[in-house]
Backbone as a ProteinNet text record, in pm:
[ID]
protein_1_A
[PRIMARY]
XXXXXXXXXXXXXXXXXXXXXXXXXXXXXXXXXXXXXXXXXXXXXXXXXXXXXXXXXXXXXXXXXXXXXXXXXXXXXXXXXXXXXXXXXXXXXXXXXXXXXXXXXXXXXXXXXXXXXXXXXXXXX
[TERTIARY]
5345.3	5250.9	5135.2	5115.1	5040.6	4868.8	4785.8	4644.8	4544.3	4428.4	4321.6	4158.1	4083.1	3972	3867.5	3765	3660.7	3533.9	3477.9	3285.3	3216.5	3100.5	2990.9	2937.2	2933.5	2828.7	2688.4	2622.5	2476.2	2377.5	2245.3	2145.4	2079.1	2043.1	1952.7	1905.3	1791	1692.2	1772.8	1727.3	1763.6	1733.7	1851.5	1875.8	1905.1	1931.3	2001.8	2160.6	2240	2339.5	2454.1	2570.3	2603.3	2738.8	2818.1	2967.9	3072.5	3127.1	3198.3	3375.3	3387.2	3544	3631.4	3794.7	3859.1	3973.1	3985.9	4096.1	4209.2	4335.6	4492.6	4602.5	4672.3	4775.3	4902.7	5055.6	5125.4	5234.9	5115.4	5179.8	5148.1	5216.6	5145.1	5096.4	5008.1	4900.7	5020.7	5128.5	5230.3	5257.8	5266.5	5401.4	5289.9	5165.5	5094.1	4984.7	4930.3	4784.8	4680.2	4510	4435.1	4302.8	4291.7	4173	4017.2	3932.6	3798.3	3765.7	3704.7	3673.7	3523.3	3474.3	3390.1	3314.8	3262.1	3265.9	3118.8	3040.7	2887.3	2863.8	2792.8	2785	2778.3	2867.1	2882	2966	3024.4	3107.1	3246.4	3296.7	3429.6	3456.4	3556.2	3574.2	3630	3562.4	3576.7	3627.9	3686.7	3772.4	3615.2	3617	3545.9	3594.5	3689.4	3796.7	3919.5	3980.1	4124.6	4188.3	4281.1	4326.7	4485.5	4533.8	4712.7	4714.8	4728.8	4710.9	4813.6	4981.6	5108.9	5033.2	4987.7	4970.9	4837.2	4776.2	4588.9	4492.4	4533.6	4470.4	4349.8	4231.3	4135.5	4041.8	4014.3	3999.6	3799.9	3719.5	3625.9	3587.6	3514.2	3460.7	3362.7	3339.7	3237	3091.6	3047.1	2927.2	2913.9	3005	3011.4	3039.3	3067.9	3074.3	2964.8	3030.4	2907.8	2853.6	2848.1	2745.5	2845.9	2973.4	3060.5	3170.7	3265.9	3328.6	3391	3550.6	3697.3	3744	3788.3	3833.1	3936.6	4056.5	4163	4129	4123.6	4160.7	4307.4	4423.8	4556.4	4556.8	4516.5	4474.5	4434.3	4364.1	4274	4304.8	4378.6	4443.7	4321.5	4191.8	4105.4	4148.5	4045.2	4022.8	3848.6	3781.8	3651.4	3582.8	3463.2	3391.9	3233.9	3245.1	3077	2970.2	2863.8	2826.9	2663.2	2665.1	2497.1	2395.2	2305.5	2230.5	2254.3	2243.4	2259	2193.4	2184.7	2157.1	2163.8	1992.4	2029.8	2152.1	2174.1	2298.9	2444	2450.7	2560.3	2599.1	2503.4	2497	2619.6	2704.5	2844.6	2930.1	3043.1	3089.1	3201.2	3203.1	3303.6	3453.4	3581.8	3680.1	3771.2	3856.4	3931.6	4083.4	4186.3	4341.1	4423.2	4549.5	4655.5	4803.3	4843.9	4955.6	5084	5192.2	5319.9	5319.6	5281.6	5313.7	5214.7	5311.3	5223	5166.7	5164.8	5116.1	5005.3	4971.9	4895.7	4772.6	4715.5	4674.7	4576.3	4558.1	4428.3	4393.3	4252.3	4171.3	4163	4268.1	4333.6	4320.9	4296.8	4301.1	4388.9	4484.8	4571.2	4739.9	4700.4	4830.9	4827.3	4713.9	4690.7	4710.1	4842.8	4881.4	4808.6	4774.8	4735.1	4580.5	4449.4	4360.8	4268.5	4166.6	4085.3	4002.2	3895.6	3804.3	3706.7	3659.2	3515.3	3403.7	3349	3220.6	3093	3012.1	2855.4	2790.9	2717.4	2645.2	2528.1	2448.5	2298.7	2145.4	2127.3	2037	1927.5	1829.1	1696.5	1636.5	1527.4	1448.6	1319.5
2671.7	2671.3	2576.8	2507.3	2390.5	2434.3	2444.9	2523.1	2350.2	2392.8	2334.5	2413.4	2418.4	2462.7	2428.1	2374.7	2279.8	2382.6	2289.7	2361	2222.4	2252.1	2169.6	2096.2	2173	2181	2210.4	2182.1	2262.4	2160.1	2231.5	2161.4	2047.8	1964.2	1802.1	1735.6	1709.5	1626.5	1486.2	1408	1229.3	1118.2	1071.5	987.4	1044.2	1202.5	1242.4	1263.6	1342.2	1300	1480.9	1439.6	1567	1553.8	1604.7	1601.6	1693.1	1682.5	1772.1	1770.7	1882.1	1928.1	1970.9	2018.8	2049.7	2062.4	2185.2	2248.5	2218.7	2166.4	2126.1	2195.4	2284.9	2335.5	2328.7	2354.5	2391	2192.9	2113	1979.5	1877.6	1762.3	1689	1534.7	1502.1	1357.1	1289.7	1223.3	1157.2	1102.9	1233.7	1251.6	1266	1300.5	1352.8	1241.3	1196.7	1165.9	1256	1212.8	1322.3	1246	1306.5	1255.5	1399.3	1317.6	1366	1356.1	1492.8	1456	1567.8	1503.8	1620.2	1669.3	1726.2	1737.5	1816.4	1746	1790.8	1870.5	1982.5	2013.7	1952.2	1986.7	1965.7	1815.7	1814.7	1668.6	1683.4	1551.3	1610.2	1573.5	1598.5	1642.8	1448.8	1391.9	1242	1218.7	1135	1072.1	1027.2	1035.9	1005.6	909.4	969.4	869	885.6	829.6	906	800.5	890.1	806.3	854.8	778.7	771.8	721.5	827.2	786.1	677.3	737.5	634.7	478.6	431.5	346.6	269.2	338.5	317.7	327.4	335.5	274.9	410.3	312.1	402.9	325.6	442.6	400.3	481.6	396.4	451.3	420.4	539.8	477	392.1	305.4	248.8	234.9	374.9	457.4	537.7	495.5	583.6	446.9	349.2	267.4	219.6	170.3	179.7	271.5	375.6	505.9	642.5	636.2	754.6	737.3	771.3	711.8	833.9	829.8	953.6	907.7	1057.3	1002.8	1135.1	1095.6	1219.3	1228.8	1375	1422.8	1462.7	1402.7	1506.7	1598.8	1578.3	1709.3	1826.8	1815.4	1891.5	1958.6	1867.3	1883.6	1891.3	1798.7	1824.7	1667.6	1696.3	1576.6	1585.6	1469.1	1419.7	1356.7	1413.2	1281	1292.1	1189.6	1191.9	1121.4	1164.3	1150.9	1090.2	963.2	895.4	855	855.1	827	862.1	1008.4	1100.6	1074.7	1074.8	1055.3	1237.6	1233.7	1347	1339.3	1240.5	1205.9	1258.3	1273.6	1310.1	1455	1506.4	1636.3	1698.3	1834.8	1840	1958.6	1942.8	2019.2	1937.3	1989.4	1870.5	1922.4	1869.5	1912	1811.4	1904.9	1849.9	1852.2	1709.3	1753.6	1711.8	1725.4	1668.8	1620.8	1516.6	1511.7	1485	1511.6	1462	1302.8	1225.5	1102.5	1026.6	983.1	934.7	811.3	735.1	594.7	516.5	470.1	368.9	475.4	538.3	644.6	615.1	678.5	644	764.2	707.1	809.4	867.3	905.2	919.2	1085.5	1183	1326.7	1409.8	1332.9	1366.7	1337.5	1255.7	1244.4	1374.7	1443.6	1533.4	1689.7	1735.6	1868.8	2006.4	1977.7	2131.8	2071.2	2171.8	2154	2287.4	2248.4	2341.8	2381.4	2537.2	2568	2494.6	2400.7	2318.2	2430.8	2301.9	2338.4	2259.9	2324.9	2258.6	2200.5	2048.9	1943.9	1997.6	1992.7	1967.6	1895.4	1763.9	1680.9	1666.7	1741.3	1723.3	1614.5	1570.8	1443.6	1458.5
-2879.7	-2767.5	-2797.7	-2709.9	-2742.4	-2684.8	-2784.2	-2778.1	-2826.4	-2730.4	-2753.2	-2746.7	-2831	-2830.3	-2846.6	-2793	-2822.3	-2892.9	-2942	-2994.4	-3040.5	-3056.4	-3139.7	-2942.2	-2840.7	-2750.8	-2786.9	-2711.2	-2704.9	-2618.4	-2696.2	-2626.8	-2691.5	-2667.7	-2750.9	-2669.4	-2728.3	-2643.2	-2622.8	-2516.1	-2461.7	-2612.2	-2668.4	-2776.3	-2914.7	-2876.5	-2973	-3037.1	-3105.7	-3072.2	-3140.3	-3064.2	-3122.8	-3153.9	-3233.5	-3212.8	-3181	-3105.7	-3050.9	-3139.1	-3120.9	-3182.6	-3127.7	-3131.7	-3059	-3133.2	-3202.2	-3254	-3238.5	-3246.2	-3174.1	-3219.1	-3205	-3223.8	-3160.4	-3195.8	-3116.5	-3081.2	-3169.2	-3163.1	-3241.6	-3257.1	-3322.9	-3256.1	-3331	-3308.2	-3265.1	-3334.5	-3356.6	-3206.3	-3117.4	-3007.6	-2901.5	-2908.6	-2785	-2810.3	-2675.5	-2643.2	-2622.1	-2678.1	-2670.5	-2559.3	-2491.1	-2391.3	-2407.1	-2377.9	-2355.8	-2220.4	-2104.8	-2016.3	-1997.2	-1866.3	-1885.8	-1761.2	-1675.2	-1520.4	-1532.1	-1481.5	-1453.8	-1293.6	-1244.3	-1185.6	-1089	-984.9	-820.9	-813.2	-944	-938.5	-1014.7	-972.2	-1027.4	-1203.5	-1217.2	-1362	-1365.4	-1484.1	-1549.6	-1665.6	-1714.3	-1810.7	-1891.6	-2052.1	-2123.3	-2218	-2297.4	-2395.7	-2382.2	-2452.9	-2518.9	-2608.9	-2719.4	-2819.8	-2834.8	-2879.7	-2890	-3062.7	-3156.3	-3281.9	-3323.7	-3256.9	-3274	-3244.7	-3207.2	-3192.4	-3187	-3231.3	-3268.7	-3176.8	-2978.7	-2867.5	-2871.8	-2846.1	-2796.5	-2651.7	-2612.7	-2456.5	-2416.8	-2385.9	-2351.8	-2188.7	-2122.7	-1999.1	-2038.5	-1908	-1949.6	-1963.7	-1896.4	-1968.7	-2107.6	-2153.1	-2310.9	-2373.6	-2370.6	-2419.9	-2581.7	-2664.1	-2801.3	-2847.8	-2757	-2796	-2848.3	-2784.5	-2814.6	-2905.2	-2993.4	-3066.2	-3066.8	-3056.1	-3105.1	-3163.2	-3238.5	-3368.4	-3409.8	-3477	-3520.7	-3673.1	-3704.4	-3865.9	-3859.2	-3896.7	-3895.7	-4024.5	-4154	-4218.3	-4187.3	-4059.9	-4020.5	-3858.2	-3746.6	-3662.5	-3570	-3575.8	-3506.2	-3457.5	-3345.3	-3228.9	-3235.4	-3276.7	-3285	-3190.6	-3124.7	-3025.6	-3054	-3135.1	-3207.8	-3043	-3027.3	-2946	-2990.6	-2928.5	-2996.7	-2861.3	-2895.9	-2778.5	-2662.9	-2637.7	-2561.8	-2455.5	-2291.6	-2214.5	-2073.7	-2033.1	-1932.2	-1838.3	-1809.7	-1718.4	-1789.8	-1915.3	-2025.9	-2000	-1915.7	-1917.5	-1840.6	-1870.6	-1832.4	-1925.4	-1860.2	-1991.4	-1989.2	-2150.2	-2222.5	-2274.2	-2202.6	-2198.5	-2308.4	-2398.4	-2476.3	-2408	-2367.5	-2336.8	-2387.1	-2352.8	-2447.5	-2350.7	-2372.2	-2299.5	-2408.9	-2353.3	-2428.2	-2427.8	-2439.5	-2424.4	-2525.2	-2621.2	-2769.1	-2773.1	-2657.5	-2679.2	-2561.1	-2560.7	-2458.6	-2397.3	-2469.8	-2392.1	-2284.1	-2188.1	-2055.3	-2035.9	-1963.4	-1963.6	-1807.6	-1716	-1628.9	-1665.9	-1567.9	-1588.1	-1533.2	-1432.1	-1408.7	-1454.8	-1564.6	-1664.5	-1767.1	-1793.4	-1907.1	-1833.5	-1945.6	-1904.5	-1953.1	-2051.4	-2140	-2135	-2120.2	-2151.1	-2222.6	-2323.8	-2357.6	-2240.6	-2320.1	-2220.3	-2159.1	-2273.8	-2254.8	-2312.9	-2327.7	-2451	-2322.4	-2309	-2268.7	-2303.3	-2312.2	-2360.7	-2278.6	-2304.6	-2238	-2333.3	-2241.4	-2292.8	-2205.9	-2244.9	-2176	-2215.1	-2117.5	-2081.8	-2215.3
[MASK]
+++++++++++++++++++++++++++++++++++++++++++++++++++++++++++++++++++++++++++++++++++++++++++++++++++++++++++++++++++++++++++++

């Protein structure tokens, strides 16, 4: 059964930074793509990153651009999204997913089948 669980949400002031995690079970890096998305109140849910380890691709929007960086531990079976220069606009909750499809990954939210609960970012001014 293929499980995702995110943490390392919270609260931080504007230009701080936080990293978020996301537990993976049930599959491996190899065979699946992992995307970051994250959906701020009264809007819809957005593509942040995503990475396809088979093949190295990493994909940022282009408001996260320079500032956000994913990253896989397979020792560890986590999925990483270090987060820098935090912005009130960042504000959201932050969803970890996973699809069967190991390569080219995009940051498309309707290619991604299994998703975690989401974890809450909040960056005050």
């Amino acid at each position: 059964e293929v499980q995702l669980v995110e943490s390392g949400g919270g609260l931080v002031q504007a230009g701080g930074s936080l990293r978020l995690s996301c537990a993976a079970s049930g599959f491996t890096f190899e065979a699946y793509s992992i995307g970051w998305f994250r959906q701020a109140p009264g809007k819809e849910r957005e593509g942040v990153s995503c990475i396809s380890e088979s093949d190295a691709i990493t994909h940022y929007a282009d408001s996260v651009k320079g500032r956000f960086t994913i990253s896989i531990d397979n020792a560890k079976n986590m999925v990483y999204l270090q987060m820098n220069s935090l912005k009130p606009g960042n504000t959201a909750v932050y969803y970890c997913a996973s699809v069967d499809y190991g390569h080219r990954c995009k940051v498309l939210k309707g290619l991604y089948r299994y998703w975690g609960q989401g974890t809450q970012v909040t960056v005050s001014s």
